[in-house]
N, C-alpha and C positions, 0 to 999 in steps of 0.2 A: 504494500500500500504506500511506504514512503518512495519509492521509484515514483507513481504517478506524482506524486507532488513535486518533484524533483522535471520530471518532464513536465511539468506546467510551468514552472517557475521559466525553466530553462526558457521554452516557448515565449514567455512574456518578457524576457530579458530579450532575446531576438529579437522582437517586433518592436520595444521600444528601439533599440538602438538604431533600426533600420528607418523610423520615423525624426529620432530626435539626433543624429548624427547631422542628416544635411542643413538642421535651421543650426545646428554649434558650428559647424565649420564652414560654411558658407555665408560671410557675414553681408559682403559687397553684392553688389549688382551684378550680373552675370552679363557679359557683356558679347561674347561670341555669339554668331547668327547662328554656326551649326549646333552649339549644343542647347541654344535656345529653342530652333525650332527642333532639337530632337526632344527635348523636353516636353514641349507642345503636343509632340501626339503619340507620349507615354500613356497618359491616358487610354486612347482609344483600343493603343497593340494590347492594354492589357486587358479592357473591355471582350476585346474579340478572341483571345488567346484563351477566356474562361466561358463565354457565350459559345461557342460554334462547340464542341465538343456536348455540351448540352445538350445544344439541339440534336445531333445525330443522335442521343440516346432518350426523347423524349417519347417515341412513340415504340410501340411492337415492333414494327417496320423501318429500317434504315431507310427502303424508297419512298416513303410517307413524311418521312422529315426531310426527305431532300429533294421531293415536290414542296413541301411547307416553305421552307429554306429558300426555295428559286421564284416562289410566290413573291416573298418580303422582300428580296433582293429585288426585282422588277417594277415590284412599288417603291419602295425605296427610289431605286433610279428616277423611277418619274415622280419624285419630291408629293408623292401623297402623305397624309397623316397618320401619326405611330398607332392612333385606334384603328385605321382603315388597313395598314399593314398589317399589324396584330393580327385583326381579327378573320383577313383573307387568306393567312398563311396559316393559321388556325381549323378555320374551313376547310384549305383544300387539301390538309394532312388529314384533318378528319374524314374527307368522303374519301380521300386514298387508299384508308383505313378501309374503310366498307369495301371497299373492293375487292381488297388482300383476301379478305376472309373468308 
C-alpha cells in the first residue's frame, strides 16, 4: 500500500515540475519567430495527438468511426458549426453502425 503513495506523490512531483519549471526559468519575452510560432500550435499537436486515437476506438466498428471521422473532417473544411459537425459525424457513425450489423 505504501508503493501507491509513493507512485502518486512521484506523479504529482512530475507534473508540477513540468508546469512550474517554464514560468521559473523563462522570465523574459521570448522573442524568436520559430519557437514562438512552434509554441502557438503546441496546443493543437496535443489536442489531436489524444482526440484521433479516440475516435478510432469509439465505436464497434473501426469503418464506422472513420466514416464519423471523414464526416467532421468535410465539415470542418467547409467552416460549419462544432454542433453541426458533432452531430453529423455522430449520425453517420451511427447509421454505419446499423449497417455493420
Amino acid at each position: 500500500m505504501s508503493k501507491v503513495y509513493l507512485y502518486i506523490l512521484l506523479m504529482a512531483v512530475v507534473t508540477y515540475l513540468i508546469r512550474a519549471l517554464p514560468l521559473t526559468l523563462i522570465r523574459k519575452e521570448i522573442k524568436s519567430r520559430f519557437i514562438r510560432s512552434f509554441l502557438h500550435y503546441v496546443p493543437y499537436a496535443t489536442l489531436a495527438a489524444m482526440t484521433f486515437p479516440a475516435i478510432l476506438s469509439a465505436t464497434d466498428y473501426v469503418i464506422s468511426s472513420v466514416v464519423g471521422f471523414a464526416v467532421a473532417l468535410v465539415l470542418a473544411f467547409n467552416k460549419k458549426s462544432l454542433l453541426s459537425v458533432a452531430a453529423f459525424a455522430c449520425a453517420a457513425a451511427f447509421i454505419t453502425e446499423l449497417f455493420l450489423r
